[in-house]
C-alpha positions, 0 to 999 in steps of 0.5 A: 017145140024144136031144139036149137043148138048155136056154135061159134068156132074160130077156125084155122085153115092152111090150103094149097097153093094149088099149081106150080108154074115156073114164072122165070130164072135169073142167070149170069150174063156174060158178054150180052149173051147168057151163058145158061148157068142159072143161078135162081128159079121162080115158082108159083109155088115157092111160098106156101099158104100159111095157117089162117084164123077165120070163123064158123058159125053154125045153128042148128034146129032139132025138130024131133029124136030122128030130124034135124036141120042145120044152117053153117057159115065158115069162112073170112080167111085171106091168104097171101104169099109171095116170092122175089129173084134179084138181078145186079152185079155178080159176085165175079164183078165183070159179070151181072145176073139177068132176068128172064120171064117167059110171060112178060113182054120185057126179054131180059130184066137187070132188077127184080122180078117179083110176084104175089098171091092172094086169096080167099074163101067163103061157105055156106050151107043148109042141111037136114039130117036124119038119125040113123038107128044104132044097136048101141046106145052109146053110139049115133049116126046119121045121114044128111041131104042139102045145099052149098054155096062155095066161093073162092076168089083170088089175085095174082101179081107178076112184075118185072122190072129192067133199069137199064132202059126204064122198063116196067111190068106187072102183070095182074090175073084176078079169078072168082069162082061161086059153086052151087050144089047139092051134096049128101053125108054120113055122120057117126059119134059115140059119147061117154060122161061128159065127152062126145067123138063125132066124124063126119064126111061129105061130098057134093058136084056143084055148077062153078060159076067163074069169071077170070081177068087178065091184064099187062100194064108195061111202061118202056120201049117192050111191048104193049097193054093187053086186057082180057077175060073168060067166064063161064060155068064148069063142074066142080066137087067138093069133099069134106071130112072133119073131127069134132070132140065135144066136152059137156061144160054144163046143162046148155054149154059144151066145148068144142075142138076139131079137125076138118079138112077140104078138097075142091076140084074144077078152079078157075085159080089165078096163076094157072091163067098164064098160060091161057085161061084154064078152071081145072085146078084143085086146092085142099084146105085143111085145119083145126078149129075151137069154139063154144056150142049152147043148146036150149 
């Protein structure tokens, strides 16, 4: 018969913003010109990521001392930051503050110009390890093979607006990416009394799967809608590496209390779509975790 293990960890994870294009500045007017004094610039990468709970649940079934197969799902954390630059009157009275955007269609804004970004994640894996023989009996390690699904998805919004003659903005990209693949990975531990210090790193290619959605919404006398789309399949890598201590509670129950930390390569991510459609990027996630493991 084999033994199962069931984990269920809240896990917190920050990540990356992961370009930092340069979406506009706002500048003194002076005379209907600008006179290139810029007082505010805005970036893709003004506001990071903050930390973010989500969950991890993993079951495991030992079949014998040297095989193992694992099933684990993380994932649920949604991310959202956003920054603003204002225009209006300046501080000299004969002078206003001036957008400008070298993506939007209306040339100069006298209000606001505003963006805001968001993402989210999903994991799921299956492995089977294999123990590895130690000459210490207070050690352990092991090799594992398997398969992963990674998805990423996000939304980002650039909007401008110009009171002075009515003008409206928003600028919206959506990009999805699903990773397919195989990865492998070395897992080394040691354990004394009730404690056990295990770390892990893995690395795997994976099929991206990614689709990426643009669309201008404008209203005024500036420009016109637009809409369009890429998809495609690229390569992308995934490398995981994480620290896990369990503490023994009982006969079936352990605590559990770790780092692990992520780099993924080859994204569709939404603000470098700017520019032109781009699956190039690469986003790092990294974080604590905490849970409850049983074992029967």
């Amino acid at each position: 018969m084999p033994r199962w293990v069931v984990s269920v960890d809240a896990l917190w994870l920050e990540r990356s913003v992961g370009s930092n294009n340069f979406l506009g500045y706002a500048a003194y007017n002076v005379g209907g010109t600008p006179s290139g004094l810029v007082t505010d610039n805005l970036y893709s990468d003004d506001t990071l990521f903050p930390l973010v709970t989500g969950l991890r649940v993993q079951l495991g079934a030992r079949i014998n001392d040297q095989l193992a197969v694992e099933a684990t799902y993380w994932g649920l954390q949604q991310w959202s930051a956003g920054n603003s630059i204002y225009g209006g009157q300046s501080l000299y009275g004969d002078e206003s503050i001036l957008i400008s955007s070298p993506w939007l269609q209306i040339p100069v804004m006298d209000n606001v110009l505003t963006y805001s970004y968001n993402s989210e994640v999903q994991n799921v894996e299956i492995n089977e390890r294999l123990g590895l023989p130690t000459r210490n009996p207070f050690w352990d390690a092991s090799f594992l093979w398997g398969v992963r699904y990674f998805h990423l998805a996000e939304t980002f919004n650039l909007s401008g607006s110009d009171i002075y003659s009515s003008s409206f903005e928003n600028l919206y990209y959506k990009t999805t990416n699903d990773l397919v693949g195989a990865q492998i990975g070395l897992q080394s531990g040691c354990g004394w009394d009730r404690w056990h210090l295990s770390t892990e790193a893995k690395v795997g290619l994976f099929a991206n799967i990614y689709t990426a959605q643009g669309t201008d919404s404008i209203t005024g006398p500036y420009g016109a809608p637009w809409q369009a789309s890429q998809n495609g399949t690229g390569l992308s890598a995934l490398f995981e590496v994480s620290f896990l201590l369990h503490y023994r509670l009982a006969d079936h129950f352990a605590l559990r209390a770790g780092y692990q930390g992520y780099g993924v390569t080859g994204l569709a991510l939404a603000p470098r779509q700017l520019a032109d459609f781009s699956h190039g990027g690469t986003v790092w996630l990294d974080g604590l975790s905490l849970g409850l493991e049983s074992s029967w």
